[in-house]
ROBA-424765 format. One record per atom (N, C-alpha, C, O): z, y, x; residue in one letter. Coordinates in steps of 0.02 Angstrom, whole numbers, plus 50000, padded with zeros to 5 digits. Layout:
BEGIN
ZYXA...
END
This chain:
BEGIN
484054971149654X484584968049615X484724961049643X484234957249645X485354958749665X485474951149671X485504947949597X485744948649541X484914942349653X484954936049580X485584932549605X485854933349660X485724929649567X486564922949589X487244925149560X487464928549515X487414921849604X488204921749592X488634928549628X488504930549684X488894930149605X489254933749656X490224935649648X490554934049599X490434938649696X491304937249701X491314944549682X490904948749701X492044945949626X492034953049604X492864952949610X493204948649583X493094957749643X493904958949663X493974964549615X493434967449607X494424966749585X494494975149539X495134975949598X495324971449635X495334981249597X495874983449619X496364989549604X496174995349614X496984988149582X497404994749573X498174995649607X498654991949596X498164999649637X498825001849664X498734998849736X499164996049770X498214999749749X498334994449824X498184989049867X498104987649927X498204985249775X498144978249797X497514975149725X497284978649680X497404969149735X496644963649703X497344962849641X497914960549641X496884966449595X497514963049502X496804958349472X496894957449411X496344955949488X496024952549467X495384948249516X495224951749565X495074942949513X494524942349550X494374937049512X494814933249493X493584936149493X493174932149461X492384931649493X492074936549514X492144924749493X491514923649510X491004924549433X491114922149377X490574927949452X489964930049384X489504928349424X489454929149484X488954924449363X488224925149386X487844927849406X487434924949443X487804934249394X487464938249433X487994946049414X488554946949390X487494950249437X487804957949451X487894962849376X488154968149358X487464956649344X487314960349268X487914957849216X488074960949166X488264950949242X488874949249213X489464954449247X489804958149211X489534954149320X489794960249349X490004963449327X490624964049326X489474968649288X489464976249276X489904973949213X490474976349215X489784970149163X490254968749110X490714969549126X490944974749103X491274965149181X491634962649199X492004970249207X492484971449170X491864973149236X491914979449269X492134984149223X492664986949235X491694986349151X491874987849124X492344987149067X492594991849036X492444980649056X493214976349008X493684978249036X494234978049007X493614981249119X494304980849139X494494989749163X494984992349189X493794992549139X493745000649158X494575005449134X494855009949165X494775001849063X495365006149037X495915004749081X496285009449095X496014998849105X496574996849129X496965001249217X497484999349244X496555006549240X496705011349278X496275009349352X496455012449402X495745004549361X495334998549416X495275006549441X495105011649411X495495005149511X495565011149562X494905008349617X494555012449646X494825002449623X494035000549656X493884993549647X494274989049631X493254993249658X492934986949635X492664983849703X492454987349749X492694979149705X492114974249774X491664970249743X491894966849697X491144969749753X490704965849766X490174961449798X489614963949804X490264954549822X490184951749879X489544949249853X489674949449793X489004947149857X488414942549862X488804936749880X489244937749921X488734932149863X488854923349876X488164919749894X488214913849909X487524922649894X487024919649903X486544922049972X486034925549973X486874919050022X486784923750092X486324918050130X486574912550143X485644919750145X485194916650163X484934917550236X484584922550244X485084912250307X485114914050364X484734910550368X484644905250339X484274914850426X483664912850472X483864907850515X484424909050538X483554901250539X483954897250601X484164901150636X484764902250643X483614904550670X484004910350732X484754914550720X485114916150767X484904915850657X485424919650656X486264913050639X486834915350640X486174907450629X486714903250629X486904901250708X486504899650752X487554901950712X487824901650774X487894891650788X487904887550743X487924890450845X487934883650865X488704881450870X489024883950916X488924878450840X489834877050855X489744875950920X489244873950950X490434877950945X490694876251013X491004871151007X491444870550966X490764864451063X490934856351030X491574855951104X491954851151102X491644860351155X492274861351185X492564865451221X492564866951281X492944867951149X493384874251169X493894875251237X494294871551266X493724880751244X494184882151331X494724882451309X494884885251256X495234878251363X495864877351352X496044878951401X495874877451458X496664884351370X496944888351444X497334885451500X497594880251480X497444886351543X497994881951599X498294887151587X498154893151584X498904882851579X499774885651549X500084882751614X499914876951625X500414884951649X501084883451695X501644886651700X501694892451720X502124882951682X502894888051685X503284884351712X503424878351709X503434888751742X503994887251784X504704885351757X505034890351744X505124877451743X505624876951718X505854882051731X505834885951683X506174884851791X506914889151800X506634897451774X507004902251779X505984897751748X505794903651717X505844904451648X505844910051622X505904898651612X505784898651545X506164898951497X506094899751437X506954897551561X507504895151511X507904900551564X507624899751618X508284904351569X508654908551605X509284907251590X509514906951533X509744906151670X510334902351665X510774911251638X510604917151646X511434907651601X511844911551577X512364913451639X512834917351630X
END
């Protein structure tokens, strides 16, 4: 069972008709079912409490590759 917080989307016809943060999975399941009559075609449920090993956090990239762009004026604009 997750302890915490977690993100709960309902969904009908398609698209998110609701999304709320609950304490845990046991507010959730409430949540879930207040909204059971209303036709909730699927539910999501995200964990918000995601706990990474050093090894698994990535290092920012402090400088991003920047592409070489060259165009050619008489390419870019085409005479009429």
């Amino acid at each position: 069972m997750t302890a915490g917080p977690v993100e709960v989307r309902l969904w009908r016809g398609g698209g998110v008709v609701h999304r709320e943060i609950c304490e845990d999975v046991t507010e959730a399941a409430v949540l879930v079912e207040r909204w059971a009559d209303f036709g909730i075609t699927g539910v999501d449920i995200d964990d918000l409490v995601t706990h990474h090993r050093p090894d698994q956090v990535l290092e920012p990239d402090l400088e991003p590759e920047s592409p070489e762009i060259s165009v050619d004026p008489d390419e870019a604009y085409p005479r009429q």
